[in-house]
C-alpha positions as CSV (number, residue, x, y, z in Angstrom):
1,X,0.0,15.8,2.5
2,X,-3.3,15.1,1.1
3,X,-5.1,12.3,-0.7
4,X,-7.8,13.1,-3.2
5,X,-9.8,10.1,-4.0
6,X,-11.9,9.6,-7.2
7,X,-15.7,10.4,-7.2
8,X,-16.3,6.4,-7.6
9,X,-15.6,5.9,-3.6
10,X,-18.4,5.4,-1.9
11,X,-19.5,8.4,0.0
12,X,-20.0,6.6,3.6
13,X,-16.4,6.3,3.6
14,X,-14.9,8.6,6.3
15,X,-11.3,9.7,6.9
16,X,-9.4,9.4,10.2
17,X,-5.7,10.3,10.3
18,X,-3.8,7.2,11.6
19,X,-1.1,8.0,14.3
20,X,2.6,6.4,13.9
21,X,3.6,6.5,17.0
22,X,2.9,3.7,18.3
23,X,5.9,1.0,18.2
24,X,5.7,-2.3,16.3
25,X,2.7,-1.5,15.3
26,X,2.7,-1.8,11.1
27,X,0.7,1.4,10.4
28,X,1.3,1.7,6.4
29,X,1.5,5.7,4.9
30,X,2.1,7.7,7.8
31,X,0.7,10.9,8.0
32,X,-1.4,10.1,4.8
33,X,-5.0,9.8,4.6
34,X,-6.3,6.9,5.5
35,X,-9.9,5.7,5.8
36,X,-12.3,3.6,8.2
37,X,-15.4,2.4,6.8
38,X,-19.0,3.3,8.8
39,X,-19.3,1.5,12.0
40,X,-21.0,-1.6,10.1
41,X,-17.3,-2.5,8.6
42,X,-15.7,-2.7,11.7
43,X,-16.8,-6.8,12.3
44,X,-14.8,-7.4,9.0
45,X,-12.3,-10.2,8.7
46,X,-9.0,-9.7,6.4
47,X,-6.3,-12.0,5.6
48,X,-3.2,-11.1,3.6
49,X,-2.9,-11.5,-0.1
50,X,-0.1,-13.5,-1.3
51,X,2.9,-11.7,-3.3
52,X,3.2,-12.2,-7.1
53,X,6.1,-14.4,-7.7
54,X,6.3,-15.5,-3.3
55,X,7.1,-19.0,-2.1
56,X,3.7,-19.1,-0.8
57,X,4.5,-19.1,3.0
58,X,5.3,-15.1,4.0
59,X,3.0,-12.4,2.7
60,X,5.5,-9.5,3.7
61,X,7.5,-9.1,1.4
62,X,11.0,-7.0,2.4
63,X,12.7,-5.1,-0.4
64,X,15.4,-2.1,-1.1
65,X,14.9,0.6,-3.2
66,X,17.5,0.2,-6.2
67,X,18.9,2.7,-8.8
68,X,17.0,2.7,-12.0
69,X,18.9,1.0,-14.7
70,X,19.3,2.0,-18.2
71,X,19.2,-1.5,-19.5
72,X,16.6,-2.6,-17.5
73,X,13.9,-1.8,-14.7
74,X,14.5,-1.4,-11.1
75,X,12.2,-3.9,-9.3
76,X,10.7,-0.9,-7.5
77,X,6.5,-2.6,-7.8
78,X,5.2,-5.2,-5.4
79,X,1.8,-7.0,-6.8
80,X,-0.2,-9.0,-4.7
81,X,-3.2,-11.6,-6.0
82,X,-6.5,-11.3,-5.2
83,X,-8.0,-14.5,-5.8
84,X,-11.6,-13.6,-4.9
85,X,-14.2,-10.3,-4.0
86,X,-13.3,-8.2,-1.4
87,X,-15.1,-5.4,0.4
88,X,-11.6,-3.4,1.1
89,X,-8.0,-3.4,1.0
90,X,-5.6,-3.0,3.5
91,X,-2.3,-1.7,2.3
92,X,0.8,-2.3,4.7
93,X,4.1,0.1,4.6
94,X,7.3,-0.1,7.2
95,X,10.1,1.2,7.3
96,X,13.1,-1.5,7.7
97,X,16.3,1.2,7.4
98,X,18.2,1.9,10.8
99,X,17.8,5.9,9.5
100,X,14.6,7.8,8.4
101,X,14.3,8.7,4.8
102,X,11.6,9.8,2.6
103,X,10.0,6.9,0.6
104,X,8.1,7.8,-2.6
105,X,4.9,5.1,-2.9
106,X,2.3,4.8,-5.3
107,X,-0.6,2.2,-4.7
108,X,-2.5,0.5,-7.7
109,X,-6.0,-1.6,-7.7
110,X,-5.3,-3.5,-10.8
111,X,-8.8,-4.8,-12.5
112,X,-9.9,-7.7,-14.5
113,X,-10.4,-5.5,-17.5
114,X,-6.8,-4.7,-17.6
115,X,-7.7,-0.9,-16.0
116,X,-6.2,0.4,-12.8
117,X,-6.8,2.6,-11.0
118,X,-3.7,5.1,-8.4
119,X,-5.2,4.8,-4.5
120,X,-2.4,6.9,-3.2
121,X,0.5,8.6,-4.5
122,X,2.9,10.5,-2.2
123,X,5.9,10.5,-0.5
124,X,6.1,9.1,3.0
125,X,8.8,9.7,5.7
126,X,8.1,7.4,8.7
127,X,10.5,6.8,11.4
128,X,13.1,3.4,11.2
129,X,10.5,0.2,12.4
130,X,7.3,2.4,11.6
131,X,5.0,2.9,9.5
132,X,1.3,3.0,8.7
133,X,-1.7,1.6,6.7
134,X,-4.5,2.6,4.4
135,X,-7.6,1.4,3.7
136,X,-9.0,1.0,0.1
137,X,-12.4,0.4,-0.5
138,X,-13.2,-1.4,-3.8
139,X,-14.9,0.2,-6.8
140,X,-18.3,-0.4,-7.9
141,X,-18.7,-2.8,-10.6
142,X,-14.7,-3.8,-11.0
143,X,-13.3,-6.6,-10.5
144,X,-10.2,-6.2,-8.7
145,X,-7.6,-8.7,-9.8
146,X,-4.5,-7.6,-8.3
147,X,-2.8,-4.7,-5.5
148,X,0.3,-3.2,-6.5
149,X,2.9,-1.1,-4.3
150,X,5.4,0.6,-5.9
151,X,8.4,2.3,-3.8
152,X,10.9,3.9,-5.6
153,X,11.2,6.9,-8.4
154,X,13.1,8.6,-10.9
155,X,12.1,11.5,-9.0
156,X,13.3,11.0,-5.5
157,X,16.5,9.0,-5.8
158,X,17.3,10.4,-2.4
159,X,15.7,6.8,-1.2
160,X,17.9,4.7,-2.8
161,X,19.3,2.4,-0.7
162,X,16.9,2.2,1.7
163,X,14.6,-0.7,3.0
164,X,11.3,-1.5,3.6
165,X,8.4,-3.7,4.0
166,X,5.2,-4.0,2.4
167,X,2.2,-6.3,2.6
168,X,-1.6,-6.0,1.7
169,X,-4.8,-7.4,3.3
170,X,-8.2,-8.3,1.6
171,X,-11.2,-7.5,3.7
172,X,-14.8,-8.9,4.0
């Protein structure tokens, strides 16, 4: 699977292929693209953003993917606030099933100007307890007001049923 990423990310941005092999590690989008920023980045500091609609004390937040429902809308998007400017995101995906299965995700930056703007779109198939990560630089003269994951489609309803865990990190 690839990732194509629009023209406004910053062209020192380099891609790496993350590895999920590596147990208990919370590697979010295996096999996806992800990207490292130039060697400058590397002394950042992140801390996790806090979930829309979260009691404040656990950023992860664990959910199952549901049916969608004709009189209403499966809770299949996760939003996390950003309170303040960030350099990068870093966006969090594990698999919580005791089976493998193939997860459809879609990651959002939400803006201040009520655009957004897709970082990833794909569908994911990580091993029960694994997962992987992918970093998101921010855009050039947005103001990035919220992430949002969503896990779930009408188009893979294979996954439903199935578990997982997602969180997101803000970067300096």
């Amino acid at each position: 699977m690839s990732l194509s990423l629009p023209a406004v990310v910053p062209s020192a941005v380099k891609t790496k292929l993350l590895s999920c092999s590596r147990p208990g590690l919370i590697l979010a989008f295996c096999g996806a693209l992800s990207l490292s920023l130039a060697p400058a980045a590397t002394a950042e500091s992140c801390e996790f953003l806090s979930p829309v609609g979260g009691d404040g004390t656990n950023p992860i937040v664990t959910k199952t993917i549901s049916l969608g429902n004709p009189l209403g809308k499966p809770n299949w998007n996760t939003d996390f606030f950003v309170a303040k400017p960030y350099r990068g995101y870093k966006l969090f995906f594990t698999a919580d099933s005791s089976v493998s299965a193939t997860y459809p995700v879609q990651a959002y930056l939400k803006f201040t100007d009520g655009s957004s703007l897709r970082v990833f779109d794909g569908n994911i198939t990580p091993q029960p307890g694994t997962g992987g990560g992918k970093l998101v630089p921010t855009v050039p003269g947005k103001q990035v007001s919220q992430v949002n994951i969503k896990v779930g489609s009408t188009n893979n309803m294979a996954a439903t049923g199935f578990t997982y865990r997602v969180s997101v990190q803000g970067c300096r």
